[in-house]
VEXGUGU-14894 format. One record per residue: residue in one letter; x, z, y of N, C-alpha, C, O in turn. Coordinates in steps of 0.05 Angstrom, whole numbers, padded with zeros to 5 digits, always signed. Example, Ala and Ser with C-alpha at 12.3 -4.5 7.8 and 13.67 -1.06 7.14 Angstrom:
a+00264+00156-00114+00246+00156-00090+00264+00156-00066+00285+00169-00066
s+00257+00142-00045+00273+00143-00021+00258+00157+00001+00268+00161+00023
! end
This chain:
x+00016+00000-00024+00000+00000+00000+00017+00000+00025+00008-00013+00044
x+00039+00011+00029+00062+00021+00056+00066-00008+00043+00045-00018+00048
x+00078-00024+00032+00084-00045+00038+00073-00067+00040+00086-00087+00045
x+00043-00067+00034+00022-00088+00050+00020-00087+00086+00021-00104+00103
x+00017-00056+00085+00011-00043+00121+00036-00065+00130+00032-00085+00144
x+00069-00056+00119+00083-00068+00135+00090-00098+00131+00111-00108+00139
x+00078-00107+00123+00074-00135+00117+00048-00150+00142+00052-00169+00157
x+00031-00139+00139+00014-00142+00159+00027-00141+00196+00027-00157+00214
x+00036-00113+00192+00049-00100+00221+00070-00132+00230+00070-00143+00252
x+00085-00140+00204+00100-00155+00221+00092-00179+00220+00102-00192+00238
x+00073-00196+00201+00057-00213+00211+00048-00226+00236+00046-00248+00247
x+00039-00192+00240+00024-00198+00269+00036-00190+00288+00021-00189+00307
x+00059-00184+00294+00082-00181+00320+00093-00211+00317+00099-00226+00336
x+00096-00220+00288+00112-00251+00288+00095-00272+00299+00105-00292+00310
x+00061-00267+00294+00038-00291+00299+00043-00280+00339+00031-00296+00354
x+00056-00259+00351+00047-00257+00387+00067-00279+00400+00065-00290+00421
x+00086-00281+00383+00108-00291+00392+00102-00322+00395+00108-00334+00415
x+00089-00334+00373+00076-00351+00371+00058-00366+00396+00057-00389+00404
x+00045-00343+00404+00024-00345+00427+00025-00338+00462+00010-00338+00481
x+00064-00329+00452+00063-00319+00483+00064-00343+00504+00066-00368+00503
x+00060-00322+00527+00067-00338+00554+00085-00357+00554+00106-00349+00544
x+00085-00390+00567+00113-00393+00572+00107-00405+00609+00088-00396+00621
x+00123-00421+00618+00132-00427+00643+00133-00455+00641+00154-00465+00633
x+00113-00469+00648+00124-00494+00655+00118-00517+00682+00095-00519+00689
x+00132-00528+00690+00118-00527+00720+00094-00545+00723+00090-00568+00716
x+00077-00523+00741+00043-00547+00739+00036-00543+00776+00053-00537+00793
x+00020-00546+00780+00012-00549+00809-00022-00543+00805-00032-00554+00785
x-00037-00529+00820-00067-00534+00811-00074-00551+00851-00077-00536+00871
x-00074-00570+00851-00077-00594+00875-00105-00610+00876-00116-00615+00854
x-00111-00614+00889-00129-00640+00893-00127-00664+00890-00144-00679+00882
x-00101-00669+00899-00082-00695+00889-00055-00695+00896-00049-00686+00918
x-00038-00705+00881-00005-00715+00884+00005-00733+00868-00005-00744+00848
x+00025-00736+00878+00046-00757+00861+00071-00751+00860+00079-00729+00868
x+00089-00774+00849+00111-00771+00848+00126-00798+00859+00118-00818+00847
x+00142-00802+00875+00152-00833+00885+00181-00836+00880+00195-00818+00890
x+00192-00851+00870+00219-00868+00875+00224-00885+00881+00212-00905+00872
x+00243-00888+00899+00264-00909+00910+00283-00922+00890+00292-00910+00871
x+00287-00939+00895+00299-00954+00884+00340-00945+00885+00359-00949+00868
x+00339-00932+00910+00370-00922+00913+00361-00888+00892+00383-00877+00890
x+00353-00881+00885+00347-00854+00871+00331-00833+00879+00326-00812+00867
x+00322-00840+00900+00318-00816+00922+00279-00818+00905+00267-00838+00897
x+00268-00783+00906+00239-00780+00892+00235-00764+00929+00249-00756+00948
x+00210-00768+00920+00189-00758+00935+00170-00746+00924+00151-00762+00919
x+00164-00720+00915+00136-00701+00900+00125-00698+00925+00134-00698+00948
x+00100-00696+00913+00076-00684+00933+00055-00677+00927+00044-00688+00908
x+00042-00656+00942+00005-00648+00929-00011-00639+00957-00003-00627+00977
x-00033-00650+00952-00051-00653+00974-00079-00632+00973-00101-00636+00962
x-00070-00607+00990-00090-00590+00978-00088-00573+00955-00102-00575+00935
x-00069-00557+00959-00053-00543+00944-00068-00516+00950-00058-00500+00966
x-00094-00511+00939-00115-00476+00945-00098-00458+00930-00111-00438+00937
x-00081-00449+00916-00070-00428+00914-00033-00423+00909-00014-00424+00893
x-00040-00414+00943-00010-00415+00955-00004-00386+00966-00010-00386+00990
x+00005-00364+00959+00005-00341+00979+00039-00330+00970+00046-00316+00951
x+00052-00338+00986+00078-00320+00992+00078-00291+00997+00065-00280+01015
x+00099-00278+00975+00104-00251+00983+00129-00243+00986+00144-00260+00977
x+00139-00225+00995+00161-00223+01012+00160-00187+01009+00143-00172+01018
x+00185-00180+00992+00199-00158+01000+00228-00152+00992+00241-00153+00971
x+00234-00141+01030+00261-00141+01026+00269-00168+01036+00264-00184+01053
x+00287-00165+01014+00306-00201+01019+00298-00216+00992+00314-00232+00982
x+00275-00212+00980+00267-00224+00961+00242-00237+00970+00225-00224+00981
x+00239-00270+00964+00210-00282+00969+00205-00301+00951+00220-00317+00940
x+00176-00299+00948+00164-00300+00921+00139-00325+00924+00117-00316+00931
x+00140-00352+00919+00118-00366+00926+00108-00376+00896+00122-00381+00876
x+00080-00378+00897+00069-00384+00872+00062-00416+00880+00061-00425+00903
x+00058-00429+00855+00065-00458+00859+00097-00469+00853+00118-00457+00849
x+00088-00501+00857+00116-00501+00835+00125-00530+00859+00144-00546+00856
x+00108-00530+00881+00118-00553+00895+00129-00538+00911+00114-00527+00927
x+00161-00532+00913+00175-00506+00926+00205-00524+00928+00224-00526+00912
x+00201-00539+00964+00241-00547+00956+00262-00535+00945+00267-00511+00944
x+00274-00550+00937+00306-00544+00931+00333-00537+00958+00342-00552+00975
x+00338-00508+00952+00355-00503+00974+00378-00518+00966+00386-00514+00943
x+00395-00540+00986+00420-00548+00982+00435-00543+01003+00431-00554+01025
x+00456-00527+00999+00478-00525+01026+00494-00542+01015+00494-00546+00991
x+00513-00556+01037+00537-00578+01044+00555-00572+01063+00551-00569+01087
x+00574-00572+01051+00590-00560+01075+00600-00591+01092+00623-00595+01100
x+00579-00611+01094+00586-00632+01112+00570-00658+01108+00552-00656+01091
x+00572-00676+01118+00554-00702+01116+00573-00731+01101+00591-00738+01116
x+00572-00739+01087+00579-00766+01081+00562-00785+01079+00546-00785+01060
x+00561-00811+01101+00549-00837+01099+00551-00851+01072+00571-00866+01070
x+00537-00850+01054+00531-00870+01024+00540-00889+01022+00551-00898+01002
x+00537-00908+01059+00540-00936+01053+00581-00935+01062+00598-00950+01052
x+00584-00918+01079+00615-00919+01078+00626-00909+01050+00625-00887+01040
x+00644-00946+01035+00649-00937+01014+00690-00930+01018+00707-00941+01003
x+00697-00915+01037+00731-00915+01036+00728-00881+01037+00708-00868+01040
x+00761-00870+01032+00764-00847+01026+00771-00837+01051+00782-00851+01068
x+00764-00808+01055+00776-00798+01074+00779-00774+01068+00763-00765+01052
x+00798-00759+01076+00814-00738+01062+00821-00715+01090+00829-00723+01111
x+00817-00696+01086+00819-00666+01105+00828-00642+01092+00816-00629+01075
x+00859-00638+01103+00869-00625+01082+00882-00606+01103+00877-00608+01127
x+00901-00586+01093+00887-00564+01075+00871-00557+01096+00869-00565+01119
x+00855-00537+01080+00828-00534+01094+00820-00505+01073+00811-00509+01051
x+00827-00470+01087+00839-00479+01114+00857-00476+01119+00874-00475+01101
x+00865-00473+01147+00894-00474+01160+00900-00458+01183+00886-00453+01203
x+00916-00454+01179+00928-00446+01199+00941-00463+01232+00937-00454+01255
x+00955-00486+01225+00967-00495+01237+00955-00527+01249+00941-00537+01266
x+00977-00535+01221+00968-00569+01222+00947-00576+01195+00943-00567+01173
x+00935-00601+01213+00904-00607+01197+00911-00641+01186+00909-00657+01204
x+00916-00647+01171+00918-00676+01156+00893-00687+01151+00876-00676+01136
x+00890-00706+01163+00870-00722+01163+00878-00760+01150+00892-00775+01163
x+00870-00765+01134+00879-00789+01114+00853-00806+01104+00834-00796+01091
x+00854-00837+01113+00838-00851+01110+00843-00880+01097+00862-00893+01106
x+00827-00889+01078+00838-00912+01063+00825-00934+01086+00836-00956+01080
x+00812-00936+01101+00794-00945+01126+00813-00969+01145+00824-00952+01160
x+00822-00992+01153+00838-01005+01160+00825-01015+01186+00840-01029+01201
x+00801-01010+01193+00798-01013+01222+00794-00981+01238+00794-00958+01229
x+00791-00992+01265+00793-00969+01296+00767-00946+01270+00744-00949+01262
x+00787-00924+01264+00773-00895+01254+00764-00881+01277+00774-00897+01293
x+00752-00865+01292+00763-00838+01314+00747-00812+01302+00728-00812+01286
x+00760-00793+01312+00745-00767+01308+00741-00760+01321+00741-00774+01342
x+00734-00731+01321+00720-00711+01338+00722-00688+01337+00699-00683+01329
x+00735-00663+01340+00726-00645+01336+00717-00621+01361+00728-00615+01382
x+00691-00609+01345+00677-00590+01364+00669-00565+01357+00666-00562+01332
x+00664-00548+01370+00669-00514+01364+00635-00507+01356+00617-00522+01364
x+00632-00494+01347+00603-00486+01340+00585-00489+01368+00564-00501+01367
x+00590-00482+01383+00571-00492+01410+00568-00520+01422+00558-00527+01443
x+00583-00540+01396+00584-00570+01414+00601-00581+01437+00600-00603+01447
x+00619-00557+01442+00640-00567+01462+00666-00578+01448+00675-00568+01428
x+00676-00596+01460+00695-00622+01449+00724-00610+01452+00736-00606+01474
x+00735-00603+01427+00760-00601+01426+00780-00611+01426+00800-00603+01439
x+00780-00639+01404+00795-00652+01398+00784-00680+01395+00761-00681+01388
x+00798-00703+01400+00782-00730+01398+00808-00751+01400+00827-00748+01415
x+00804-00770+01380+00826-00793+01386+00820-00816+01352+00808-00814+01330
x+00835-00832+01366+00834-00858+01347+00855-00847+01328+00875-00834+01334
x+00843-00859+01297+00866-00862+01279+00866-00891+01269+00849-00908+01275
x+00891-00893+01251+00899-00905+01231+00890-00897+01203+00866-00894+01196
x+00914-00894+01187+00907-00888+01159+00913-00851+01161+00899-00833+01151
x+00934-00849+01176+00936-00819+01172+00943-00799+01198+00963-00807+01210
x+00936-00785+01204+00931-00775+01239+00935-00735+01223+00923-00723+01204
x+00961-00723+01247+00958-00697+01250+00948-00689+01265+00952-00700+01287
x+00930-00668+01264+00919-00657+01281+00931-00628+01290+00925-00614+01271
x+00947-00609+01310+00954-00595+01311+00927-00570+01327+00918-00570+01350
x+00920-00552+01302+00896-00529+01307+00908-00504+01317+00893-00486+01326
x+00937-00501+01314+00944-00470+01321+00937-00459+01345+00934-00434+01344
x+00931-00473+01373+00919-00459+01396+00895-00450+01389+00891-00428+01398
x+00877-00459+01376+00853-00451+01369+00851-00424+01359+00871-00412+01351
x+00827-00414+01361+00830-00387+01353+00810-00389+01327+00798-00410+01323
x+00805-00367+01309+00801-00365+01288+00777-00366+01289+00763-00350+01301
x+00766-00393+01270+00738-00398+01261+00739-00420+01251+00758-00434+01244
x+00706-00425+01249+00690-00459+01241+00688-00479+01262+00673-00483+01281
x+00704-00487+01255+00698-00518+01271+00681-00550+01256+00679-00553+01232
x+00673-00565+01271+00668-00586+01260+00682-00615+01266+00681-00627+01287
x+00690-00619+01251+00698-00652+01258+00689-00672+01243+00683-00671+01219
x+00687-00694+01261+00666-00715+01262+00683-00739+01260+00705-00740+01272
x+00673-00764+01242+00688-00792+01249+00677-00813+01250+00664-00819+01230
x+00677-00823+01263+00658-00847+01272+00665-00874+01273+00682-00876+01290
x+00660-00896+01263+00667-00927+01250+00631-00938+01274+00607-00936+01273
x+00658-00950+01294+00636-00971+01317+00614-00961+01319+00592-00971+01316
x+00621-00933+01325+00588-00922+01344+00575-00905+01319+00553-00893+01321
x+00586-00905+01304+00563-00891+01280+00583-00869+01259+00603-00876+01246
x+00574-00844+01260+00583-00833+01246+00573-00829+01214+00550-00828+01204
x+00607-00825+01199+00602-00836+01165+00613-00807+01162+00625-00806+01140
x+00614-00789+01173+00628-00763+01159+00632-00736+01175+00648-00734+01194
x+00619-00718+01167+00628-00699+01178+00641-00671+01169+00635-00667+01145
x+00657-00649+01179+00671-00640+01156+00676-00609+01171+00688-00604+01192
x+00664-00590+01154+00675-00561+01167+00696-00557+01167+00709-00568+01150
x+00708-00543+01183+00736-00544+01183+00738-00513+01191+00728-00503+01211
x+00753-00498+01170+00765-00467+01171+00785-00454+01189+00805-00457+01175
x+00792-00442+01207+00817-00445+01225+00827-00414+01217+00811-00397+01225
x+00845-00406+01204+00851-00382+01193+00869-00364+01214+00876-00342+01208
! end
């Protein structure tokens, strides 16, 4: 008999497992879709999305629904269609900043302090020093720009 009971007992803990909860992502919407481009790029969406309520405690936040962007940080911008190398080294620095481009026409940069004021700026070639030691310690940004249009931009560490 004790070993029917426990035969049963684990039966039925093995049949919950069977039946539990799982996670999979759904939306309850009125309508959406999903779109692609042809370069890779999707577009999700839902129209009328009735149960949406964010909660928030602390530094923890909590949204139900599953149409919820993706956080991506970058520490910079690269143009897709600029296909040449450009190189920012070391990074960071102290001193001098190497800047290297496989790029064979007028390059120029830029660089600017977190408030947008213009530090540094000039035309390169293939490979250009930049001397940062007056600078004082932080983030900077530098920028490079091919005939009016910028293909790159790049944090820059100043130690």
């Amino acid at each position: 008999m004790k070993t029917f009971i426990q035969t049963v007992v684990w039966l039925l803990l093995g049949s919950m497992t069977a039946f539990s909860q799982t996670l999979s992502p759904s939306v309850i919407a009125l309508a959406g879709g999903l779109e692609k481009t042809p370069s890779g790029m999707t577009l999700s969406w839902t129209l009328g999305e009735p149960i949406v309520d964010p909660l928030r405690s602390g530094n923890v936040y909590l949204t139900q629904g599953f149409q919820q962007p993706d956080l991506k940080i970058s520490t910079g911008f690269v143009d897709p269609g600029f296909e040449y190398s450009l190189e920012v080294f070391p990074n960071p620095t102290q001193a001098d900043l190497i800047l290297q481009s496989t790029y064979q026409g007028e390059l120029s940069f830029r660089m600017v302090d977190v408030s947008g004021r213009l530090l540094r700026e000039g035309n390169m070639q293939t490979r250009e020093v930049i001397d940062i030691s007056p600078l004082s310690a932080g983030v900077y940004v530098l920028y490079f720009v091919v005939e009016g249009k910028m293909v790159r931009s790049e944090l820059i560490s100043k130690q």
